[in-house]
PDB file of N, CA, C and O in Angstrom:
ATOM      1  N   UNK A   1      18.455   8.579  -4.400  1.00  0.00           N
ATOM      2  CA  UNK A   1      17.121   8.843  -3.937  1.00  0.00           C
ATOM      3  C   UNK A   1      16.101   8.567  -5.037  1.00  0.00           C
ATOM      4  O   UNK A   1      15.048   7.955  -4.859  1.00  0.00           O
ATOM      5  N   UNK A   2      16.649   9.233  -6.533  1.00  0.00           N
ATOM      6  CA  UNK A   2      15.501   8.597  -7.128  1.00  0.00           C
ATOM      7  C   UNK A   2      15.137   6.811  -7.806  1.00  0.00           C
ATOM      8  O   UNK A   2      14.066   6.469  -8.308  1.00  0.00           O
ATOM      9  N   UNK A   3      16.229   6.024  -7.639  1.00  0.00           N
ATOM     10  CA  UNK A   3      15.534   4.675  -7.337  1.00  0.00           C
ATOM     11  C   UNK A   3      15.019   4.587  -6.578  1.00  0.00           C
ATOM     12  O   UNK A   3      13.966   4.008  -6.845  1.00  0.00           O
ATOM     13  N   UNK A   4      15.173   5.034  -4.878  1.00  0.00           N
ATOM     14  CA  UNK A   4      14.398   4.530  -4.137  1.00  0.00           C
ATOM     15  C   UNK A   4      13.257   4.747  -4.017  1.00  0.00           C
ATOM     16  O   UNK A   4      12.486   3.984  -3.436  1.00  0.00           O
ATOM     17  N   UNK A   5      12.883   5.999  -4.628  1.00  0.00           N
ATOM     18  CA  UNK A   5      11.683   6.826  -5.181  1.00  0.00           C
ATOM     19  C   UNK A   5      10.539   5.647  -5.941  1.00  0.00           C
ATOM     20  O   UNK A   5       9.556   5.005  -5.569  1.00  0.00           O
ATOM     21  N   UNK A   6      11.356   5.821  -7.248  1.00  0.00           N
ATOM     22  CA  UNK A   6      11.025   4.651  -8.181  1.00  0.00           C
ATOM     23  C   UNK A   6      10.582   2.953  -7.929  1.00  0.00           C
ATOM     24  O   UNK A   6      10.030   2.097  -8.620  1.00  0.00           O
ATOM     25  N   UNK A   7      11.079   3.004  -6.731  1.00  0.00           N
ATOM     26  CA  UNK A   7      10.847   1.499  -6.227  1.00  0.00           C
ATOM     27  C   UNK A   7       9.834   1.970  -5.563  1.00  0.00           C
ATOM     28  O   UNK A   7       8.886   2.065  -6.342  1.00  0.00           O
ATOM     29  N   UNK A   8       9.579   2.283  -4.605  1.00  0.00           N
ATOM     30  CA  UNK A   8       8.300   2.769  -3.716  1.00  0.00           C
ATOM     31  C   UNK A   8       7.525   2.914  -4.738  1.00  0.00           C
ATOM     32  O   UNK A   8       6.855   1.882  -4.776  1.00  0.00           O
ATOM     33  N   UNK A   9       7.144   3.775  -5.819  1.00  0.00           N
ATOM     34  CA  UNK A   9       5.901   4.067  -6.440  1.00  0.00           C
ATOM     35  C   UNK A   9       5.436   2.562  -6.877  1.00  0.00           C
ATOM     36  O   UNK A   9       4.436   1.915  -6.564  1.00  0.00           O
ATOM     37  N   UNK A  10       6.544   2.257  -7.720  1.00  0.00           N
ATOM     38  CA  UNK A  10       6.290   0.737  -8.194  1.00  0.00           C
ATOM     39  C   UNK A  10       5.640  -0.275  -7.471  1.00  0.00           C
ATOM     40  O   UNK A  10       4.761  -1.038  -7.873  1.00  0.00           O
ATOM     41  N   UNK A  11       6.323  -0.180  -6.024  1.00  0.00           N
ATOM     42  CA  UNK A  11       5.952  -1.321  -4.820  1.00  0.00           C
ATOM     43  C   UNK A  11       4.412  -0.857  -4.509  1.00  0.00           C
ATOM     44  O   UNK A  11       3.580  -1.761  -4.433  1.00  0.00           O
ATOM     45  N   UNK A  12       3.944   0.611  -4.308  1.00  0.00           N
ATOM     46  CA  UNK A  12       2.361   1.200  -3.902  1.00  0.00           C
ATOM     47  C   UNK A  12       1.703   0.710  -4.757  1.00  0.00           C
ATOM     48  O   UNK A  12       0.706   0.069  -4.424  1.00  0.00           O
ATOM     49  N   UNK A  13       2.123   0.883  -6.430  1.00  0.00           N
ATOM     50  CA  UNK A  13       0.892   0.907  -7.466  1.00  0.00           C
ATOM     51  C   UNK A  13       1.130  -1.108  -7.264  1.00  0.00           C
ATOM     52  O   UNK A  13       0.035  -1.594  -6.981  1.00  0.00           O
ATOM     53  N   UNK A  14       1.866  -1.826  -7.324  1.00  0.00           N
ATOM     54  CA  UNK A  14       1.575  -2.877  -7.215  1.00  0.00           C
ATOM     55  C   UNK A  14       0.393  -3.881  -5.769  1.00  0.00           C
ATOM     56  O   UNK A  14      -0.381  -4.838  -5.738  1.00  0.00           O
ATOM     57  N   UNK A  15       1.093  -2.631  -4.612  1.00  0.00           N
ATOM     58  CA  UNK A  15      -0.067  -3.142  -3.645  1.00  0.00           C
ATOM     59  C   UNK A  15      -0.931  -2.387  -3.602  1.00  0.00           C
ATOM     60  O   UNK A  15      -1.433  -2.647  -2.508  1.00  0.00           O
ATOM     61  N   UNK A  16      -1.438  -1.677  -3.983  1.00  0.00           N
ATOM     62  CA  UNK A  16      -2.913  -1.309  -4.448  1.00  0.00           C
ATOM     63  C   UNK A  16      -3.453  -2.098  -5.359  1.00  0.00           C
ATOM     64  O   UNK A  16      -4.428  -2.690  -4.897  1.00  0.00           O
ATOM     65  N   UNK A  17      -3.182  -2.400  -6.665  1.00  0.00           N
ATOM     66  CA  UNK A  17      -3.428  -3.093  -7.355  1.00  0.00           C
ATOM     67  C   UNK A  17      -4.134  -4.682  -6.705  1.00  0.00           C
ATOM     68  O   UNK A  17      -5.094  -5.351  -7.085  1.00  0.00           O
ATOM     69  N   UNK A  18      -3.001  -4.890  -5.411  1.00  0.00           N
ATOM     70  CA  UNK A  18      -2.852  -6.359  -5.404  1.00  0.00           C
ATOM     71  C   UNK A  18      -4.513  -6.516  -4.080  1.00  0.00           C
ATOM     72  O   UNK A  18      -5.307  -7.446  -3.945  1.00  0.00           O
ATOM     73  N   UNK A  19      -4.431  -5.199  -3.381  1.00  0.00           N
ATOM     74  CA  UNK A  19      -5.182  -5.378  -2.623  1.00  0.00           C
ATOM     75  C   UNK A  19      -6.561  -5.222  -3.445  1.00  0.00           C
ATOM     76  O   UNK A  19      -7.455  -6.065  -3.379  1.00  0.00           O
ATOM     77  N   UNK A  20      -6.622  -4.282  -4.073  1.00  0.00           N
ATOM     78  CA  UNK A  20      -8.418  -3.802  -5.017  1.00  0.00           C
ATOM     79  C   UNK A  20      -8.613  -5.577  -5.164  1.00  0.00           C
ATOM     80  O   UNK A  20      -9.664  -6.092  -4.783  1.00  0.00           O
ATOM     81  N   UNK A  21      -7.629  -6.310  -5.678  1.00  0.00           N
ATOM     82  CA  UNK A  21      -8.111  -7.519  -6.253  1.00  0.00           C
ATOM     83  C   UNK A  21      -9.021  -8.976  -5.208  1.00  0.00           C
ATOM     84  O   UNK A  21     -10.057  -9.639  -5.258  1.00  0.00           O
ATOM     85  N   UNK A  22      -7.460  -8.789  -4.126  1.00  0.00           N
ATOM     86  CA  UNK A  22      -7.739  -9.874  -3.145  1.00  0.00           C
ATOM     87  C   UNK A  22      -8.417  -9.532  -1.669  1.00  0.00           C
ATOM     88  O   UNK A  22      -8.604 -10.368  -0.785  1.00  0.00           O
ATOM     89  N   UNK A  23      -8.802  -7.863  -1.582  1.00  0.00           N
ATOM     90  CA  UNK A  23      -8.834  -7.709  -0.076  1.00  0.00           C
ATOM     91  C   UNK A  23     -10.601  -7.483  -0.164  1.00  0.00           C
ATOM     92  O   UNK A  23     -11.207  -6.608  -0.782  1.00  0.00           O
ATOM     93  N   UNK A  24     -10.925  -8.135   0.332  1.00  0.00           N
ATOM     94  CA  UNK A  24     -12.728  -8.014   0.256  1.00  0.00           C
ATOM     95  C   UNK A  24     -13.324  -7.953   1.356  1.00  0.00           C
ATOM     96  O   UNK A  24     -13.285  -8.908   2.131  1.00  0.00           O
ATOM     97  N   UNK A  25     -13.920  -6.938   1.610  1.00  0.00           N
ATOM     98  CA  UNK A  25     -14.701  -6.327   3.147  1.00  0.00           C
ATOM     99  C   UNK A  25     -15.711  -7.354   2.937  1.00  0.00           C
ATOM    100  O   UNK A  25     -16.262  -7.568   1.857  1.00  0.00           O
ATOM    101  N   UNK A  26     -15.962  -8.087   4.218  1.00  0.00           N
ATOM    102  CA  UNK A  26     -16.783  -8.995   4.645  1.00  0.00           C
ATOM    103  C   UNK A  26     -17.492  -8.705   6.135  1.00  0.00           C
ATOM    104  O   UNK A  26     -17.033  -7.774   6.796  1.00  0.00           O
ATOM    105  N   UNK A  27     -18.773  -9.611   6.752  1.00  0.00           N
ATOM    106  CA  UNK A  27     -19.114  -9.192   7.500  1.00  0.00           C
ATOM    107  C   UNK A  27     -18.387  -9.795   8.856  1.00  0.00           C
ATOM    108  O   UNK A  27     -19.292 -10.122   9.625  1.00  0.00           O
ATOM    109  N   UNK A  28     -17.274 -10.027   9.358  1.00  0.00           N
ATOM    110  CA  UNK A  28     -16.394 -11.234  10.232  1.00  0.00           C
ATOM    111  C   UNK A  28     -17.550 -11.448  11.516  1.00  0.00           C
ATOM    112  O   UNK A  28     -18.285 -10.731  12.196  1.00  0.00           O
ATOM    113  N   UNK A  29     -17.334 -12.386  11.432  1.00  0.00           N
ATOM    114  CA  UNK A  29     -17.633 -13.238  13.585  1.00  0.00           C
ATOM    115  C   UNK A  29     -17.111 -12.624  14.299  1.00  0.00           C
ATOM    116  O   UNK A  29     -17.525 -11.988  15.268  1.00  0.00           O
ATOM    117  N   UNK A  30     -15.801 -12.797  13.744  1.00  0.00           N
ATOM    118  CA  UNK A  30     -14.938 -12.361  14.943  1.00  0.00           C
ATOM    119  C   UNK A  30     -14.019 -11.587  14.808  1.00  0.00           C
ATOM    120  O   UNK A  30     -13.043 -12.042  14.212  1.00  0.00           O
ATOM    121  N   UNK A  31     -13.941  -9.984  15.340  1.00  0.00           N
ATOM    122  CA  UNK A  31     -13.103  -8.959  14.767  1.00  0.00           C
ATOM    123  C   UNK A  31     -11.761  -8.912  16.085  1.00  0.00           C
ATOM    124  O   UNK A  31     -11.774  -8.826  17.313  1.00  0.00           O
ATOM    125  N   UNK A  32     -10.799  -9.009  15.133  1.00  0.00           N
ATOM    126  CA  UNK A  32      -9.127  -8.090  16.661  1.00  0.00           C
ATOM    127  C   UNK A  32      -8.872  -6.871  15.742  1.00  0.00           C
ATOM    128  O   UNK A  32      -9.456  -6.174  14.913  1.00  0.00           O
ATOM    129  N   UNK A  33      -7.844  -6.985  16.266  1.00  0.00           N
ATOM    130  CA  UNK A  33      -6.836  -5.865  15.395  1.00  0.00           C
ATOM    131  C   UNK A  33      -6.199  -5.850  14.318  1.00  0.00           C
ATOM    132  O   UNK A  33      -6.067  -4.975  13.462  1.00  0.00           O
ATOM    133  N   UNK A  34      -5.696  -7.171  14.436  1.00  0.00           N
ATOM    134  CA  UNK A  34      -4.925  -7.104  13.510  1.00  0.00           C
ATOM    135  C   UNK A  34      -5.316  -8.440  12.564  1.00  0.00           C
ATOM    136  O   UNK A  34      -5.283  -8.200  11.357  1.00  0.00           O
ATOM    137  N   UNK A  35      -5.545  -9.300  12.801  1.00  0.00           N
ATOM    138  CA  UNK A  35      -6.575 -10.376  12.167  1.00  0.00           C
ATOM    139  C   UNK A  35      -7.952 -10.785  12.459  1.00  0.00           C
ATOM    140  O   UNK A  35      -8.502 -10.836  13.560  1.00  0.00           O
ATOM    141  N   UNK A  36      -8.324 -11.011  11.544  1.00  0.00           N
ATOM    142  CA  UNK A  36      -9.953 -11.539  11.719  1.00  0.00           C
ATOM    143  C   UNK A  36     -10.108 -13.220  11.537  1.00  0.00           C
ATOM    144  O   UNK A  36      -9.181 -14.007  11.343  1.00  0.00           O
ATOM    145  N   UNK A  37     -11.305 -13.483  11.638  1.00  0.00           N
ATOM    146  CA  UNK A  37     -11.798 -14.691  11.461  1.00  0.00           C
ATOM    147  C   UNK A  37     -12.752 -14.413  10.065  1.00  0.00           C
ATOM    148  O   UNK A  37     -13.735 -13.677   9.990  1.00  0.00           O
ATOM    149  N   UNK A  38     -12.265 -15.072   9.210  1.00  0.00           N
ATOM    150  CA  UNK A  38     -14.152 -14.962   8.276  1.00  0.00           C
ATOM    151  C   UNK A  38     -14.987 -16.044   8.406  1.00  0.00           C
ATOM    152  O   UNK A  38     -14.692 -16.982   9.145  1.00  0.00           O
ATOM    153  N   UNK A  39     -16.105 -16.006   7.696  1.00  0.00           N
ATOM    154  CA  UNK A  39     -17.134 -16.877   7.956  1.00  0.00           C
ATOM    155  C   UNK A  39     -16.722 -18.449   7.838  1.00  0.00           C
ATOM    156  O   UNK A  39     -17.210 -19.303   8.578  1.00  0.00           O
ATOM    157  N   UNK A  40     -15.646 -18.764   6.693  1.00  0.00           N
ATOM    158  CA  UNK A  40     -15.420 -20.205   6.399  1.00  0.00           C
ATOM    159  C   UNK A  40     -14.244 -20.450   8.014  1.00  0.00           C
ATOM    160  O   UNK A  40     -13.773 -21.563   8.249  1.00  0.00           O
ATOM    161  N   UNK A  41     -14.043 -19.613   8.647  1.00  0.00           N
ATOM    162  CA  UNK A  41     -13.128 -19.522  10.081  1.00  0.00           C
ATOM    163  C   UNK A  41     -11.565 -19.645  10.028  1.00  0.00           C
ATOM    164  O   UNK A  41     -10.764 -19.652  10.962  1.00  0.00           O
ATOM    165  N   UNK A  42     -11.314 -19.759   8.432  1.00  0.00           N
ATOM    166  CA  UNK A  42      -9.642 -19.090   8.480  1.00  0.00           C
ATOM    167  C   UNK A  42      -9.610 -17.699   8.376  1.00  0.00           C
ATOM    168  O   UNK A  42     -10.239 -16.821   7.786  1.00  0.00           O
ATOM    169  N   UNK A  43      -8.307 -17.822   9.440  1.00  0.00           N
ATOM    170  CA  UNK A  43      -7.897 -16.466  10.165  1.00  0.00           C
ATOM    171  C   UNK A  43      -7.233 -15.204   8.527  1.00  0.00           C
ATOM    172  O   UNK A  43      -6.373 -15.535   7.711  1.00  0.00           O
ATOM    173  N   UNK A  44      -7.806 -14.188   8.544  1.00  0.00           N
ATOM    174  CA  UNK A  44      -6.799 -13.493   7.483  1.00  0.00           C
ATOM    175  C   UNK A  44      -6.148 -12.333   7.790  1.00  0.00           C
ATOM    176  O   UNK A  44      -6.211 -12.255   9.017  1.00  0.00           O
ATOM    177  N   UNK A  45      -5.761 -11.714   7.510  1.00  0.00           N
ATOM    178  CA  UNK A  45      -4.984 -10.207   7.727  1.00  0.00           C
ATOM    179  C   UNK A  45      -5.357  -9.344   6.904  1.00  0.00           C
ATOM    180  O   UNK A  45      -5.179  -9.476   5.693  1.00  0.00           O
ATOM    181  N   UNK A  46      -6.208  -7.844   7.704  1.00  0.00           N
ATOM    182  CA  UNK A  46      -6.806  -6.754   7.231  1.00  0.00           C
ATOM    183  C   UNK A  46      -5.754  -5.983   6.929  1.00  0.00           C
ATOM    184  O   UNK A  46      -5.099  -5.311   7.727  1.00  0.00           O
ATOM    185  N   UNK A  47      -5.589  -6.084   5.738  1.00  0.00           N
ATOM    186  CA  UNK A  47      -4.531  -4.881   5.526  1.00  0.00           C
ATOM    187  C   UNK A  47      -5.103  -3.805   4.247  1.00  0.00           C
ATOM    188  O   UNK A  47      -5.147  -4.021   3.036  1.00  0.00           O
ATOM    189  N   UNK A  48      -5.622  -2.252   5.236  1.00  0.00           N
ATOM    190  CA  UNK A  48      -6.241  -1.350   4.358  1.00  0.00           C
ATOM    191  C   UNK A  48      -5.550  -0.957   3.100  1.00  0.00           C
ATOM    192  O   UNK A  48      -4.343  -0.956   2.860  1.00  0.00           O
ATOM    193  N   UNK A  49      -6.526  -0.633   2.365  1.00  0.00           N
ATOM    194  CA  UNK A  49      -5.874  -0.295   0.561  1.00  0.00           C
ATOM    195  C   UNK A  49      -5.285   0.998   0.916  1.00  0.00           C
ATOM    196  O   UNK A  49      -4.864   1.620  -0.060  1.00  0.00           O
ATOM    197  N   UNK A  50      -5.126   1.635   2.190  1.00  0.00           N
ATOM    198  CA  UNK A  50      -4.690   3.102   1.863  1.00  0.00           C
ATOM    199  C   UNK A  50      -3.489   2.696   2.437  1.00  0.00           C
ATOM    200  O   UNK A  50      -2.930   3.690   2.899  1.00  0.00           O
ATOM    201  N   UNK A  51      -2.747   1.532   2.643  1.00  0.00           N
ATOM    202  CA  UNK A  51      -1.449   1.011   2.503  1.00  0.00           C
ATOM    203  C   UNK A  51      -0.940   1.687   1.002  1.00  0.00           C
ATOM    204  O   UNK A  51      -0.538   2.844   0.879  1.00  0.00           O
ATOM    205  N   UNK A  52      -1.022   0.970   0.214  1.00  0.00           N
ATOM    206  CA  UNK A  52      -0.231   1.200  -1.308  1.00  0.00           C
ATOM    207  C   UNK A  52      -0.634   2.286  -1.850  1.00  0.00           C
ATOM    208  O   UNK A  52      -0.111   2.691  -2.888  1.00  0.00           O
ATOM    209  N   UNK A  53      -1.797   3.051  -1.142  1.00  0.00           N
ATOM    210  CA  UNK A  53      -1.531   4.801  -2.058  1.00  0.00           C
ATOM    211  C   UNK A  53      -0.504   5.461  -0.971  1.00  0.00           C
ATOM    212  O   UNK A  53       0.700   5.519  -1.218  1.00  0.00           O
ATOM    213  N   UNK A  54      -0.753   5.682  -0.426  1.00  0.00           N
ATOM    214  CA  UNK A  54       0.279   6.070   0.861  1.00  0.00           C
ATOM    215  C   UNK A  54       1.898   5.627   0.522  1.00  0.00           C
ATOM    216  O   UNK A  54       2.845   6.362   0.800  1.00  0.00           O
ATOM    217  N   UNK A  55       2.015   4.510  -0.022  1.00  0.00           N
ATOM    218  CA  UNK A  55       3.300   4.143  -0.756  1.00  0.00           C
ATOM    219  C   UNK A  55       3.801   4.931  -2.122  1.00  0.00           C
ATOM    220  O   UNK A  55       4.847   5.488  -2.454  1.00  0.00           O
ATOM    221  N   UNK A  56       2.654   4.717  -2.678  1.00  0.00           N
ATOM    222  CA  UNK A  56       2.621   5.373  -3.999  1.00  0.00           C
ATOM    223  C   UNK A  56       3.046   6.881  -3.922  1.00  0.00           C
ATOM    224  O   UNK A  56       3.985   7.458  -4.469  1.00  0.00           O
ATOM    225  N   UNK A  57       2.088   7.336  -3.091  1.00  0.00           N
ATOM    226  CA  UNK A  57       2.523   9.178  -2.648  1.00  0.00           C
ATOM    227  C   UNK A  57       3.395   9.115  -2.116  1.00  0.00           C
ATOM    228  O   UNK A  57       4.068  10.091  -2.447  1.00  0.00           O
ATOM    229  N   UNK A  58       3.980   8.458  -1.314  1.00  0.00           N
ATOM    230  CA  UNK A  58       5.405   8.615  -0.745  1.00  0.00           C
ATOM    231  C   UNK A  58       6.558   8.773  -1.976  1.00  0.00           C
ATOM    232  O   UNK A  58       7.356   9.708  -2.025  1.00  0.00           O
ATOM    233  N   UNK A  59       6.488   7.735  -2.903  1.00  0.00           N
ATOM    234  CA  UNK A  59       7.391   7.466  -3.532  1.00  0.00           C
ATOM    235  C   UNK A  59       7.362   8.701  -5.234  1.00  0.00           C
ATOM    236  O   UNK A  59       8.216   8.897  -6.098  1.00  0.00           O
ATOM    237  N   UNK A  60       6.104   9.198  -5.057  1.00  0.00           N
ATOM    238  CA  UNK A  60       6.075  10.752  -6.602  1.00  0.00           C
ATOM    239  C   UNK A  60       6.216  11.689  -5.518  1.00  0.00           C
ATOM    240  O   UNK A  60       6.197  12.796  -6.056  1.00  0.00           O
ATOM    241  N   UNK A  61       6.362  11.843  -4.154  1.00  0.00           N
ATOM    242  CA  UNK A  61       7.074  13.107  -3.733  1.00  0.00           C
ATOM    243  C   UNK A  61       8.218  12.697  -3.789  1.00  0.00           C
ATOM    244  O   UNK A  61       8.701  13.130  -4.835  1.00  0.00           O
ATOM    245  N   UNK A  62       9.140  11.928  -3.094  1.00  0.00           N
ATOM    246  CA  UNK A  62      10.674  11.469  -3.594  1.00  0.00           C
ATOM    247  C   UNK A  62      10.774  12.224  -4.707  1.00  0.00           C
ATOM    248  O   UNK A  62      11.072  13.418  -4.734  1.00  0.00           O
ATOM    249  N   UNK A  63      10.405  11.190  -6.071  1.00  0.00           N
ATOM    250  CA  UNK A  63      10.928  11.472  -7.629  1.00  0.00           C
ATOM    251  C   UNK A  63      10.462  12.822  -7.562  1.00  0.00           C
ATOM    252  O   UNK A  63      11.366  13.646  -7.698  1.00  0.00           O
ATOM    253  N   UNK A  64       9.517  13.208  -7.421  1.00  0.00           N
ATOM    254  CA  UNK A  64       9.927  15.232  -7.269  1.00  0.00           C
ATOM    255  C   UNK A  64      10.620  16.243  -7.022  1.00  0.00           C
ATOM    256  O   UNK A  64      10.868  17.333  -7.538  1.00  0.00           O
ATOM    257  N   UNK A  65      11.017  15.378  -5.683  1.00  0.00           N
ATOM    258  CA  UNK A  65      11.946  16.012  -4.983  1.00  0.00           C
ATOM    259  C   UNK A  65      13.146  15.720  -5.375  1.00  0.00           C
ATOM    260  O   UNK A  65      13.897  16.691  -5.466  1.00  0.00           O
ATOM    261  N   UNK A  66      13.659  14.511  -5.688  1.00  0.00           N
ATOM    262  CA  UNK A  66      14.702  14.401  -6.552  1.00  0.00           C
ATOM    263  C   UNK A  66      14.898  15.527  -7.747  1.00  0.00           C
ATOM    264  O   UNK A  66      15.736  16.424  -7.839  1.00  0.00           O
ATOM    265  N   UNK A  67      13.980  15.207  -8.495  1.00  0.00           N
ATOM    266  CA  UNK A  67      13.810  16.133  -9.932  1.00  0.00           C
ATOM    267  C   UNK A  67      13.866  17.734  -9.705  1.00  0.00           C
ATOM    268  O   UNK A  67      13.909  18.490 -10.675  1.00  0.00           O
ATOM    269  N   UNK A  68      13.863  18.183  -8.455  1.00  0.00           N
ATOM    270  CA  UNK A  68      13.746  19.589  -7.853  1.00  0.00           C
ATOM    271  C   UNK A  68      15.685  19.947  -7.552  1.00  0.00           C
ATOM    272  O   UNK A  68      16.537  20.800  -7.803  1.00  0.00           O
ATOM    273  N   UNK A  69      15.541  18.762  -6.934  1.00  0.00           N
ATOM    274  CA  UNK A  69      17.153  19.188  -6.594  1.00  0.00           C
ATOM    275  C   UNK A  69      18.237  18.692  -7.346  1.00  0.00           C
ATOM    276  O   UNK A  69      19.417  18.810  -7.016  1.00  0.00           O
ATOM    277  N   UNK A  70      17.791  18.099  -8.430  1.00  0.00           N
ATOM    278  CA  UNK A  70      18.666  18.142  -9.363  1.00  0.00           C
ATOM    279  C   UNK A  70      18.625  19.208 -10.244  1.00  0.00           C
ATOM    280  O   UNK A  70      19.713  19.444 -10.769  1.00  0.00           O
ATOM    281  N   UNK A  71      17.438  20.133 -10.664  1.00  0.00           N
ATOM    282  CA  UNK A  71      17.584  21.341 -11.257  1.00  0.00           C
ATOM    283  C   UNK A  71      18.212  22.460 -10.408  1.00  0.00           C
ATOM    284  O   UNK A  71      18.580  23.463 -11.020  1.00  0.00           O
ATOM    285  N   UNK A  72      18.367  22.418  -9.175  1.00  0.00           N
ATOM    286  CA  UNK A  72      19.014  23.450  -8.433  1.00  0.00           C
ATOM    287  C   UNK A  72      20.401  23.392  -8.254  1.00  0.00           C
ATOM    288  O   UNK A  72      21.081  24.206  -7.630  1.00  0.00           O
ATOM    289  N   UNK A  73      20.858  22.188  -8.950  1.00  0.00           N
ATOM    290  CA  UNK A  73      22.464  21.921  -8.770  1.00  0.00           C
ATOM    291  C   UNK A  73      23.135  22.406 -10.056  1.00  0.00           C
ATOM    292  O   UNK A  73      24.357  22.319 -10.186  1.00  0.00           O
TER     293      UNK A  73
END
């Protein structure tokens, strides 16, 4: 459990990271659900930054919880 822990935090702080950089709120033409259009009219994929904290917190409760139940053993 705690690699998989460890991988998750790693994988959140990297897509947070990756999104702060490349994901830029714009004003679209044309809004769906799950992709947009932007102004130059290639299609992209909205994917919110509270993806990779949500990863991130997933993965320091794991390693906690790991670290909890290994002191109780």
């Amino acid at each position: 459990m705690r690699k998989i822990s460890i991988f998750l935090f790693i994988v959140g702080v990297i897509t947070t990271i990756a999104l702060i950089i490349y994901f830029k709120t714009v004003v679209n033409p044309v809004d769906s659900d799950s992709m947009t259009i932007d102004g130059s009219g290639n299609m992209i994929a909205k994917w919110p930054l509270f993806i990779g904290i949500i990863l991130t917190f997933v993965g320091g409760v794991f390693f906690y919880a790991s670290i909890d139940e290994e002191n109780k053993a």
